[in-house]
VOVOFI-472659 format. One record per residue: residue number from 1; residue in three letters; x, y, z of N, C-alpha, C, O in turn. Coordinates in Angstrom, 2 decimals. Atoms other than C-alpha are relative to their C-alpha. Layout:
+-----+-----+---------+---------+---------+---------+---------+---------+---------+---------+---------+---------+---------+---------+
!   i !  aa !    n_c1 !    n_c2 !    n_c3 !   ca_c1 !   ca_c2 !   ca_c3 !    c_c1 !    c_c2 !    c_c3 !    o_c1 !    o_c2 !    o_c3 !
+-----+-----+---------+---------+---------+---------+---------+---------+---------+---------+---------+---------+---------+---------+
! NUM ! ALA !       X !       Y !       Z !       X !       Y !       Z !       X !       Y !       Z !       X !       Y !       Z !
...
+-----+-----+---------+---------+---------+---------+---------+---------+---------+---------+---------+---------+---------+---------+
This chain:
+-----+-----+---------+---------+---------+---------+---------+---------+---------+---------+---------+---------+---------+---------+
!   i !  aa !    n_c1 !    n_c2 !    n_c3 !   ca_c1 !   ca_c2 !   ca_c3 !    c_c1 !    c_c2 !    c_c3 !    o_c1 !    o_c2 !    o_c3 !
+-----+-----+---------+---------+---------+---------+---------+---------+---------+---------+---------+---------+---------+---------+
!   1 ! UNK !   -0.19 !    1.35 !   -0.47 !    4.13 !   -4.95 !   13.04 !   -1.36 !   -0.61 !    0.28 !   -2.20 !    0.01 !    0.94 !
!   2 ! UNK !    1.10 !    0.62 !   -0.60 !    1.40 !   -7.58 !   13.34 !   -0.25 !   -0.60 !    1.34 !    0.82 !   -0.90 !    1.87 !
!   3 ! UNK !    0.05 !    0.33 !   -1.53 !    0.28 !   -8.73 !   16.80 !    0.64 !   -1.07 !    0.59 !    1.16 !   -1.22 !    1.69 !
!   4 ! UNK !   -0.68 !    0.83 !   -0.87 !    1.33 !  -11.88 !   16.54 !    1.88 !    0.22 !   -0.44 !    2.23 !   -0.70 !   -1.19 !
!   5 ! UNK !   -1.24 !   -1.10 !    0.32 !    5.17 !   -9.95 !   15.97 !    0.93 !   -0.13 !   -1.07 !    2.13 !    0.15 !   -1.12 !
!   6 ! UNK !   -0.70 !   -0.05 !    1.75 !    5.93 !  -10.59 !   12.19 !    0.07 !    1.37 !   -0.57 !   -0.88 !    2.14 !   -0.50 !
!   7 ! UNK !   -0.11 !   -1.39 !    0.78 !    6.91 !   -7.63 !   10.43 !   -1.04 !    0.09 !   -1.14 !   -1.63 !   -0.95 !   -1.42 !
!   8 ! UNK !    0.61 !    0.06 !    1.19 !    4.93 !   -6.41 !    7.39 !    0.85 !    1.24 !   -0.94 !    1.39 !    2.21 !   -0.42 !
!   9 ! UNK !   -0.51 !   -1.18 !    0.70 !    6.26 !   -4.20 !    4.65 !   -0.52 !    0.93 !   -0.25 !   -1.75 !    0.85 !   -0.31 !
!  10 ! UNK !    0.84 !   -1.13 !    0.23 !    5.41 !   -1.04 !    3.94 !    0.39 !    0.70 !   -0.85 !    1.40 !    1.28 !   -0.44 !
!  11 ! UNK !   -0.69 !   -0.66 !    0.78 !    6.13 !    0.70 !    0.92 !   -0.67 !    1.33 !   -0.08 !   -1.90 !    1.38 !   -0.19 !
!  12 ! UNK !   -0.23 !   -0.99 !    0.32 !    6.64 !    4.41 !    0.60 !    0.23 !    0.56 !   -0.79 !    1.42 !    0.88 !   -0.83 !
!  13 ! UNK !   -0.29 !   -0.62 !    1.23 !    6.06 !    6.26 !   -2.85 !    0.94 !    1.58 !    0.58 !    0.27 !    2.47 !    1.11 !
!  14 ! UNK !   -0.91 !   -0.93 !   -0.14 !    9.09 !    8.92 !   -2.24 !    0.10 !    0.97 !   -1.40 !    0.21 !    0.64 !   -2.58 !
!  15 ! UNK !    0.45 !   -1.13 !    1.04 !    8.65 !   12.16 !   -4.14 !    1.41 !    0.21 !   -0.78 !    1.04 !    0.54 !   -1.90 !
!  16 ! UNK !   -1.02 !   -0.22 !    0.47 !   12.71 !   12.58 !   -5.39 !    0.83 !   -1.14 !   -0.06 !    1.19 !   -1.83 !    0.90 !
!  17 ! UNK !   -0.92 !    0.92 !    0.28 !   14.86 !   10.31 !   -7.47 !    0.93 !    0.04 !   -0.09 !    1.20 !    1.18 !   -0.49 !
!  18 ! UNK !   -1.59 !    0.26 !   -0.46 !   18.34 !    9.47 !   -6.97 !    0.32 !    0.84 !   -1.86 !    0.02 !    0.68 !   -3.04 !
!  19 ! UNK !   -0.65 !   -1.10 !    1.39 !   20.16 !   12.34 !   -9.27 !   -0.99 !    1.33 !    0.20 !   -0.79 !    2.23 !   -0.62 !
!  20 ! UNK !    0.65 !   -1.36 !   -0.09 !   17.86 !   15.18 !   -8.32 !    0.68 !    0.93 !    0.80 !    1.13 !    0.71 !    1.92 !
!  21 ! UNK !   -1.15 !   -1.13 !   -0.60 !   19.75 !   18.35 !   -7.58 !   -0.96 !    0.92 !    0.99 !   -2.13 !    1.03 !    0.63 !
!  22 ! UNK !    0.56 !   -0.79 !   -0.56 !   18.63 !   20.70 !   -4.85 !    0.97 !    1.22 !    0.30 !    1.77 !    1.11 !    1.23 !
!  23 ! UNK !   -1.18 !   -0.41 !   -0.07 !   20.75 !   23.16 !   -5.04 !    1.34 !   -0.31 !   -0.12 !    1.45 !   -0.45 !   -1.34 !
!  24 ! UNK !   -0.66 !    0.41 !   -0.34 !   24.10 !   22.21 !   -4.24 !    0.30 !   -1.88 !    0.33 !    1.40 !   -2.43 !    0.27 !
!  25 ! UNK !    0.10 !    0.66 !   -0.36 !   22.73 !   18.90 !   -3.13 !   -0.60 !   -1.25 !   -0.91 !   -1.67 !   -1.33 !   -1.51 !
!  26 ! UNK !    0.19 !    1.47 !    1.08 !   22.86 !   15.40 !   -5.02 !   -0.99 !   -0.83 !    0.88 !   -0.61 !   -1.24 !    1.98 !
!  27 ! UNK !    0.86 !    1.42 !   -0.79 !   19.66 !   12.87 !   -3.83 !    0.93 !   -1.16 !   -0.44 !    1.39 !   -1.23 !   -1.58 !
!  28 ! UNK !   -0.32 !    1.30 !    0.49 !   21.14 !    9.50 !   -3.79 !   -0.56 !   -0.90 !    0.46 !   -0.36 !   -1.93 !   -0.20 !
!  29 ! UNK !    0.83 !    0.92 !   -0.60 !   19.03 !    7.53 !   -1.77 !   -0.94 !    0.08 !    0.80 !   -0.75 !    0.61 !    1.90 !
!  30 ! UNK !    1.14 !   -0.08 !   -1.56 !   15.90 !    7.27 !    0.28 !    0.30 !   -0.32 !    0.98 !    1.06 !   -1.25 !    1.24 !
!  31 ! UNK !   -0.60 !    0.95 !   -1.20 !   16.19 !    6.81 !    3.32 !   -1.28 !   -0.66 !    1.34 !   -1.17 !   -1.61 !    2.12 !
!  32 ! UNK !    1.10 !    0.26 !   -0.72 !   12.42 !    7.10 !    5.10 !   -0.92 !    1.02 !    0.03 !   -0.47 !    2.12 !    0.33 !
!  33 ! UNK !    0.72 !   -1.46 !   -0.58 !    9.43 !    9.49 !    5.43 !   -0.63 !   -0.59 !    1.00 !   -0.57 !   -1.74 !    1.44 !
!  34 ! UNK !    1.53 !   -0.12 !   -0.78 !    6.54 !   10.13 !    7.57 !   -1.23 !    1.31 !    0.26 !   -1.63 !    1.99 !   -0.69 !
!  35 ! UNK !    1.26 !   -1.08 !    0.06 !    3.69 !   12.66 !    8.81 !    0.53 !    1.78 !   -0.73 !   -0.18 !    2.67 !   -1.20 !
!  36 ! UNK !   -0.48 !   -1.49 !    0.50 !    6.18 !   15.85 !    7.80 !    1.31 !    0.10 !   -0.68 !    2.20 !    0.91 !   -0.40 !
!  37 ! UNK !   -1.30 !   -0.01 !    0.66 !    8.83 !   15.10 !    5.58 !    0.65 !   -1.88 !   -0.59 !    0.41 !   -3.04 !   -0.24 !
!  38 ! UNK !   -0.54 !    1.03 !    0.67 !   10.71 !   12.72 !    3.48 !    1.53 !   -0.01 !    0.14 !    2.14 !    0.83 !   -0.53 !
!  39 ! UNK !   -1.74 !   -0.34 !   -0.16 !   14.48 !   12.45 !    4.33 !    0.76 !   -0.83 !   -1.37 !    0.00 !   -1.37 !   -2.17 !
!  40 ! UNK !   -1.17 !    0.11 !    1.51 !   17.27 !   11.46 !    1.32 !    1.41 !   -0.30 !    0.65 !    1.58 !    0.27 !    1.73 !
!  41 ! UNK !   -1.36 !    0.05 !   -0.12 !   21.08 !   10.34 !    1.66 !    0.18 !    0.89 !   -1.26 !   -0.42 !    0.72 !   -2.33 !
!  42 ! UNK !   -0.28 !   -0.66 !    1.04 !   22.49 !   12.88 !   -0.37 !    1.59 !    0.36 !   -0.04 !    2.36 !    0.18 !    0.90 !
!  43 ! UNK !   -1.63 !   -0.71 !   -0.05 !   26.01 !   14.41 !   -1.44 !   -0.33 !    1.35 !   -0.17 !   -1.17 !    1.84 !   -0.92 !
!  44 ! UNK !   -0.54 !   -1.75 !    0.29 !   27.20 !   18.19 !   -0.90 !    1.37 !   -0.22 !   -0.76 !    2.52 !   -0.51 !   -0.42 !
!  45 ! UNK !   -1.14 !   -0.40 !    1.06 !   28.85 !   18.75 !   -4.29 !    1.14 !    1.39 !    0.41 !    2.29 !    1.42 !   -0.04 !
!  46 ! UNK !   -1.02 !   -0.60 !   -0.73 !   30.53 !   21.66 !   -2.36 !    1.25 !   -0.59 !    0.58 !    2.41 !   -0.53 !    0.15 !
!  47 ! UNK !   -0.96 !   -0.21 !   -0.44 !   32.12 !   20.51 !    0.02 !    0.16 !   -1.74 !   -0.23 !    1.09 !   -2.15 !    0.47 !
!  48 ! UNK !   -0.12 !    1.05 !    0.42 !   31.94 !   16.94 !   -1.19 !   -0.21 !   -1.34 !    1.12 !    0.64 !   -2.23 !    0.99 !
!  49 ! UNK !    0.09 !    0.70 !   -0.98 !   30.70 !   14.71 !    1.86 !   -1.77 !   -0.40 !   -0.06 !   -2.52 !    0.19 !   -0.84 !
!  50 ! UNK !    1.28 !    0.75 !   -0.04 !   27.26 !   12.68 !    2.62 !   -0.40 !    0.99 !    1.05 !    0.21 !    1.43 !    2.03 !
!  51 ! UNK !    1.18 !   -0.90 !   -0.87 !   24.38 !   14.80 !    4.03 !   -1.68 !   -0.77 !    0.13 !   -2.25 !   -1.31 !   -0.82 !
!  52 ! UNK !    1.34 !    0.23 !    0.09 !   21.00 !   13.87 !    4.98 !   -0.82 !    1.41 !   -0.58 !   -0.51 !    2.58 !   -0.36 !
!  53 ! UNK !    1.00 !   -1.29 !    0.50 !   18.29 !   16.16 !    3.25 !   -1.59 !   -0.39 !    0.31 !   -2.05 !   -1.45 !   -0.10 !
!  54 ! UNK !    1.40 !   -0.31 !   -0.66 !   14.74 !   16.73 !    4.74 !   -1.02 !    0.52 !   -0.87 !   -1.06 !    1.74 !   -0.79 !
!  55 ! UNK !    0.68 !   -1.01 !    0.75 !   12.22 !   17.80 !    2.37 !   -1.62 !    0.07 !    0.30 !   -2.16 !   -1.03 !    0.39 !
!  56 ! UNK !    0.79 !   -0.15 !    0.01 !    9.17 !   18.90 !    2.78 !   -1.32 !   -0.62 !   -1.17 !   -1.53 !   -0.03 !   -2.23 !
!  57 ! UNK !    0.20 !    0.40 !    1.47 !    6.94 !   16.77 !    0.50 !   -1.15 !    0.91 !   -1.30 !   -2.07 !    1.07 !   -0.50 !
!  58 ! UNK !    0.84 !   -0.68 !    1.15 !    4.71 !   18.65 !   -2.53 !   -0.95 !    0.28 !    0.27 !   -1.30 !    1.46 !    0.19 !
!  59 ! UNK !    1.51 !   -0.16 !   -0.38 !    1.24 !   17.87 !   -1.35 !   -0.01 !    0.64 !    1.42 !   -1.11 !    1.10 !    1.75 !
!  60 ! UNK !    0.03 !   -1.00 !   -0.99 !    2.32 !   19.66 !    2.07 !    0.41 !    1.84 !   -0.16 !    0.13 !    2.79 !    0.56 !
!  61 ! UNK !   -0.56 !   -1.39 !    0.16 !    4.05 !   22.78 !    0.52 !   -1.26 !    1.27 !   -0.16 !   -1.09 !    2.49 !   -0.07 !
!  62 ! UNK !    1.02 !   -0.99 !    0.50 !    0.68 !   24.37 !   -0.38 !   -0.86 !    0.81 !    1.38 !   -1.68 !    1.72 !    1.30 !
!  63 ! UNK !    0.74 !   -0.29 !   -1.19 !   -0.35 !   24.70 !    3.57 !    1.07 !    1.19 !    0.78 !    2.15 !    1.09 !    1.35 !
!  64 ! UNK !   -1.28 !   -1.20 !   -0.73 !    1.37 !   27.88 !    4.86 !    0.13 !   -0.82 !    1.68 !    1.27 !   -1.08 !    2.06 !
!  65 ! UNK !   -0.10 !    0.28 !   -1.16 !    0.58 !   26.47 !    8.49 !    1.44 !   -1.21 !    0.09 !    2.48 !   -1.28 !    0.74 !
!  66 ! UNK !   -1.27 !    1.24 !    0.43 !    2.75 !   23.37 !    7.33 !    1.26 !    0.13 !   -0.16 !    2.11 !   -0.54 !    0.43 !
!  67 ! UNK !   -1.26 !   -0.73 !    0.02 !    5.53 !   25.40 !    6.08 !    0.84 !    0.89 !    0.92 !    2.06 !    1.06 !    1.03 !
!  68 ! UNK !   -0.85 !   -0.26 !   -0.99 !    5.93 !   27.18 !    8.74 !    0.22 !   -0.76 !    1.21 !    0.91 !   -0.15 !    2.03 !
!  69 ! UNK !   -0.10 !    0.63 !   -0.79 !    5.81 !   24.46 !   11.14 !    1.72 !   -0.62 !   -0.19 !    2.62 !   -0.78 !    0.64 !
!  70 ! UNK !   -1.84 !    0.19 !    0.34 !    9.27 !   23.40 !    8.98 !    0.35 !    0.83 !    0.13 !    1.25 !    0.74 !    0.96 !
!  71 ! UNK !   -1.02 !   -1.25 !   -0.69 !   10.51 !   26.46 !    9.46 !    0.49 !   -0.22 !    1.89 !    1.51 !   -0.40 !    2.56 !
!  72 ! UNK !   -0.55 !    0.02 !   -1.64 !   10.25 !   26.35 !   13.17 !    0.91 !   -1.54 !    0.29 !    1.76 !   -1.57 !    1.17 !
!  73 ! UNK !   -1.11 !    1.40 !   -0.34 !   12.06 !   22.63 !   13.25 !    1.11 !    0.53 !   -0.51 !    1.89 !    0.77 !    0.42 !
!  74 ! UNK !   -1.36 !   -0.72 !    0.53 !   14.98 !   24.18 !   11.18 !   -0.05 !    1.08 !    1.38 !    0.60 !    0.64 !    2.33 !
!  75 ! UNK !   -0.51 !   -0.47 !   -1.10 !   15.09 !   26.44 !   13.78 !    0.26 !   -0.37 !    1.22 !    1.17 !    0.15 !    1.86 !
!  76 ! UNK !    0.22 !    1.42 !   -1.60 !   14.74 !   24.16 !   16.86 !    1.32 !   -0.21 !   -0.31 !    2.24 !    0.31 !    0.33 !
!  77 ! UNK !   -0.83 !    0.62 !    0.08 !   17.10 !   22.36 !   15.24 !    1.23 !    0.36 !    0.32 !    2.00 !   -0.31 !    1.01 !
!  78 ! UNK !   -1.28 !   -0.64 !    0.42 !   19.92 !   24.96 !   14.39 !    0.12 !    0.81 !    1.49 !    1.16 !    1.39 !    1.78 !
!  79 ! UNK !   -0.95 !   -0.15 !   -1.54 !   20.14 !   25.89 !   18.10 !    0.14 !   -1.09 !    1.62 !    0.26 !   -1.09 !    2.85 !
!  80 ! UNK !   -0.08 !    1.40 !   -1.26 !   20.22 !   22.55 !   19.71 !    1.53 !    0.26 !   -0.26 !    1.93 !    0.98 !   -1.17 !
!  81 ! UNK !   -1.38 !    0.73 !    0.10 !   24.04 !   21.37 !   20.31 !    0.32 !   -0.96 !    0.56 !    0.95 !   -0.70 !    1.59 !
!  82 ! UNK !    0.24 !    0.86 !   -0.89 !   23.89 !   17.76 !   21.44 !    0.58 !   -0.92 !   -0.78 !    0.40 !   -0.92 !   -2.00 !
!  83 ! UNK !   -0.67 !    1.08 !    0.79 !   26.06 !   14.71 !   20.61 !   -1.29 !   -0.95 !   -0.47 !   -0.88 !   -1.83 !   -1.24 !
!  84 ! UNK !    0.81 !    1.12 !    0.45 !   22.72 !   12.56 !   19.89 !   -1.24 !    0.82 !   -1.20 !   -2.22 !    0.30 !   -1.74 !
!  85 ! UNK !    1.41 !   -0.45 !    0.74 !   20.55 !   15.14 !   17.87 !    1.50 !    0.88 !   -1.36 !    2.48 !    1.61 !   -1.23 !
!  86 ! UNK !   -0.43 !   -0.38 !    1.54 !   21.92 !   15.84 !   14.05 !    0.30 !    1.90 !    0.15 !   -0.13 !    2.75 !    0.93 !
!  87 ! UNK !   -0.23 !   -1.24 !    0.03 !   23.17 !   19.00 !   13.25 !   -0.45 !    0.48 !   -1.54 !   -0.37 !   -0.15 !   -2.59 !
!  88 ! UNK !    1.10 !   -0.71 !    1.18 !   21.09 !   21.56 !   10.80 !    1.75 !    0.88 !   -0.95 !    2.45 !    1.81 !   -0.54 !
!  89 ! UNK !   -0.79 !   -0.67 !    1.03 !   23.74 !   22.41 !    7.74 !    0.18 !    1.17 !   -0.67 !    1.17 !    1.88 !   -0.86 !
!  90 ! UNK !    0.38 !   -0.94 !    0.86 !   21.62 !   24.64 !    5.68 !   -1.20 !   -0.11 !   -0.12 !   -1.70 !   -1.20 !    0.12 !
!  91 ! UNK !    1.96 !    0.08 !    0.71 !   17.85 !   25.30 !    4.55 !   -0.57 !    0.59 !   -1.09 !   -0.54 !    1.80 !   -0.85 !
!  92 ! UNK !    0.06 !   -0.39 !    0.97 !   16.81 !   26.13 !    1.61 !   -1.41 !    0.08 !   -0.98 !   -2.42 !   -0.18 !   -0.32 !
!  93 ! UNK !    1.11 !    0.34 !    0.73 !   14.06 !   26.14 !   -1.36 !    0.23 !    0.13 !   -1.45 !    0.80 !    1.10 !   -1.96 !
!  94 ! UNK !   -0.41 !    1.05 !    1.84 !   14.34 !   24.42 !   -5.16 !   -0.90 !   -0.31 !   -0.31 !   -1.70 !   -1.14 !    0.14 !
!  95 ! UNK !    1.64 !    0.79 !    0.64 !   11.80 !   24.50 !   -7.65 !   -1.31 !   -0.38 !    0.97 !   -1.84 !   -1.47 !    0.79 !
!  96 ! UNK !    0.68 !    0.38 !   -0.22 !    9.32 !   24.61 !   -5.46 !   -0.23 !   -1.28 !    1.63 !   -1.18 !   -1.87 !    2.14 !
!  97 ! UNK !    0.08 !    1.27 !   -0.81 !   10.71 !   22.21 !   -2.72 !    1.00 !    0.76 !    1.28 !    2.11 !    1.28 !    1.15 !
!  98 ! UNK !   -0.34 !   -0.28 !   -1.40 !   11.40 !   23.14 !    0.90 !    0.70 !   -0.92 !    0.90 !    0.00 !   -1.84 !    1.32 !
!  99 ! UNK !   -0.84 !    1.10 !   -0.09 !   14.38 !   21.18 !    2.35 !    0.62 !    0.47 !    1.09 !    0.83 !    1.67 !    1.20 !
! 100 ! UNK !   -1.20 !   -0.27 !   -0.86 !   16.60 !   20.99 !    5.30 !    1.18 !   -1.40 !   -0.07 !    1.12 !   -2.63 !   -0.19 !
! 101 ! UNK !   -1.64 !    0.86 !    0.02 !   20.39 !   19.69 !    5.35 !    0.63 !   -0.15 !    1.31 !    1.00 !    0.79 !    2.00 !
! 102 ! UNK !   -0.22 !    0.22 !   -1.27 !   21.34 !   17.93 !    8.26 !    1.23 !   -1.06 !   -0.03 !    1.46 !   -1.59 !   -1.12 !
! 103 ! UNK !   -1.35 !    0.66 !    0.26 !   24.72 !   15.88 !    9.06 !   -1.08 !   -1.75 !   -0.18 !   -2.18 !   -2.17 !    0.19 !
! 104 ! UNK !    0.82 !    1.59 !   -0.26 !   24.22 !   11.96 !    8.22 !    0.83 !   -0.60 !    1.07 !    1.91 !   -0.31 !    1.57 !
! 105 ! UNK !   -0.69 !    0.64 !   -1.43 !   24.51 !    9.42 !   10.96 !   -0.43 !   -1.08 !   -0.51 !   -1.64 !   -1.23 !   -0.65 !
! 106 ! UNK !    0.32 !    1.20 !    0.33 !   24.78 !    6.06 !    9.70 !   -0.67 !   -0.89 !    1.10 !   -0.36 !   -0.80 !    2.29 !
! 107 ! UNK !    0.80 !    0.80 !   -1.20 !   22.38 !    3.50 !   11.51 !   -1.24 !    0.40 !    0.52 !   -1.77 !   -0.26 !    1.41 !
+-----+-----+---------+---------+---------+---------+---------+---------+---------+---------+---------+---------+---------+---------+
């Protein structure tokens, strides 16, 4: 935001295009990154419902410190139980790409 409180845009080159499989998991839409991850609206062709997916982006996968810092949030995550914090699905790794599956919450 600028000071005097106009928005500005900001565009985000997002590493996965709508139709990329991660396993189980259909990308269908961006939804936002930042300093550790890129999140996705996606479908679980399983069990057939909308998931958010978390991925770790490319130019971070090469830093073990990095990777395991996602590791430890997948874990954080998967023993929280709280009506306001997402729930951890699954975690996984595709071609190269380090991902967590978390419920979506529209809004």
């Amino acid at each position: 935001m600028k000071t005097d409180g106009s928005k500005v845009a900001c565009r985000v080159d997002m590493s996965l295009a709508a139709g990329t499989r991660l396993d189980s998991y259909e990308i269908v839409a961006p939804l936002g990154a930042g300093g550790m991850g890129e999140v996705y609206r996606a479908r679980d062709t399983r069990l057939d419902r909308t998931v958010a997916v978390k991925v770790l982006p490319a130019h971070l996968t090469s830093d073990p410190e990095l990777r395991q810092r996602f590791e430890r949030e997948a874990r954080t995550i998967s023993s929280l139980n709280h009506p306001h914090i997402c729930a951890l699905y699954d975690v996984g790794h595709h071609d190269g790409t380090d991902y967590l599956v978390m419920d979506f919450l529209e809004g």
